[in-house]
N, C-alpha and C positions, 0 to 999 in steps of 0.2 A: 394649032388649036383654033379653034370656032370664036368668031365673036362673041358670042354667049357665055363661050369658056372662060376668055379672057374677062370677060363682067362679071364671073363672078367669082372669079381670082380677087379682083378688086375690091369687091364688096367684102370680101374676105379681109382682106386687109385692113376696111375701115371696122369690121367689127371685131377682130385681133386689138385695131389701136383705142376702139373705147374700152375694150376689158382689160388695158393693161399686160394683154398677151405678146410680148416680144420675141418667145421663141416659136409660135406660132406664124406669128409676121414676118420672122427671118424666114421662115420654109417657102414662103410665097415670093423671095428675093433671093434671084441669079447670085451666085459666090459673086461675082464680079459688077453687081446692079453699080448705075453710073447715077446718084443721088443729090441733086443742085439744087438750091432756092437762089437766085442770087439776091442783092440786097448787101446793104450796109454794114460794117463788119462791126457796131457795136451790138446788132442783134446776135448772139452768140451760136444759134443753129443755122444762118444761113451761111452760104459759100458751097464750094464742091464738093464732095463725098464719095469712095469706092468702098465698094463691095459689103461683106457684114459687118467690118468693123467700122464704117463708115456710115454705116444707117442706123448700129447700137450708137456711136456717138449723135447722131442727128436726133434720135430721139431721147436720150438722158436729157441731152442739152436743152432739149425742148422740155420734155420733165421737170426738169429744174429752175426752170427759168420763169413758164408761164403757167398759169392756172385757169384755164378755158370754163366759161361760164358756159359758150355753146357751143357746137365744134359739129357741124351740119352738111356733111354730104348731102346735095336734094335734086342732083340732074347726073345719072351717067350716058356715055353715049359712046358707043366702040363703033370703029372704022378700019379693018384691018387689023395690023398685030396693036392697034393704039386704042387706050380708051382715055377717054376725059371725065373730069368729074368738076360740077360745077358748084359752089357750097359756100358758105362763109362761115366767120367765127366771130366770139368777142371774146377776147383775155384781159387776164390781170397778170402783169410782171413781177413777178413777186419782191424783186429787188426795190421797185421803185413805187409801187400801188399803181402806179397807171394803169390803163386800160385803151382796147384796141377793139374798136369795131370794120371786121375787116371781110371784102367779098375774095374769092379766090377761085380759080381754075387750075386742076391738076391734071396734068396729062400724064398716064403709063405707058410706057411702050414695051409690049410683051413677047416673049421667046419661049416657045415650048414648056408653057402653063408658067413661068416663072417673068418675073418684075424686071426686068431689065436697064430701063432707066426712067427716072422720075424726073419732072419737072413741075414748079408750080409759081405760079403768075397770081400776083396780089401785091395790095399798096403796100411795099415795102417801108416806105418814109410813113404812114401809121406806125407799125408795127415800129421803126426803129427809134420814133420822135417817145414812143409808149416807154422804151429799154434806157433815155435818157436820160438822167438825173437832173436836177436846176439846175447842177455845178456847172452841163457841161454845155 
């Protein structure tokens, strides 16, 4: 596929995950997409993840956890089968009220028109210090 194609696979992707469209965003992910944030394991969606039932869990987890005030893809940039996406967000936890003002980089790497594996680079200890309670 074209660089272009792959861009806008992706962009496809971000506008699947503002509408809430999950089987829409499954289509645009390889049976086997290889799905990571890594990060602290009290934040409940990061860690490794396969395939579609590893990307439906990534995102309930995420669904359920946080309540994104913005959630801002605002630079993409493809390189071969890979594109990047440069963005940030702020959430609220909804366990804890906390909140997370956070910048991020997401890299795709894509295999004939499909999502192949994800990775994304952000201050994880924001986000995991936001998932904390006093208690802990």
């Amino acid at each position: 596929m074209s660089e272009q194609e792959n861009l806008r696979t992706v962009r496809n992707l971000f506008d699947c995950f503002g509408r809430g469209d999950v089987p829409g965003l499954l289509q645009l992910l390889s049976e086997d997409v290889d799905w990571h944030i890594k990060g602290p394991e009290v934040v409940p969606y990061f860690g490794p993840r396969q395939g579609h039932e590893g990307a439906l869990d990534f995102f309930g987890k995420l669904g359920t956890s946080v309540e994104f005030e913005r959630f801002a893809p605002e630079t993409f940039l493809a390189g071969g089968e890979q594109v990047v996406v440069i963005g940030g967000e702020r959430g609220r936890v909804r366990a804890t009220g906390k909140s997370f003002d956070n910048d991020w980089a997401m890299v795709f790497t894509l295999r004939d028109g499909k999502i192949t594996k994800f990775r994304s680079y952000e201050d994880t200890a924001a986000v995991a210090e936001a998932f904390r309670s006093s208690s802990q």
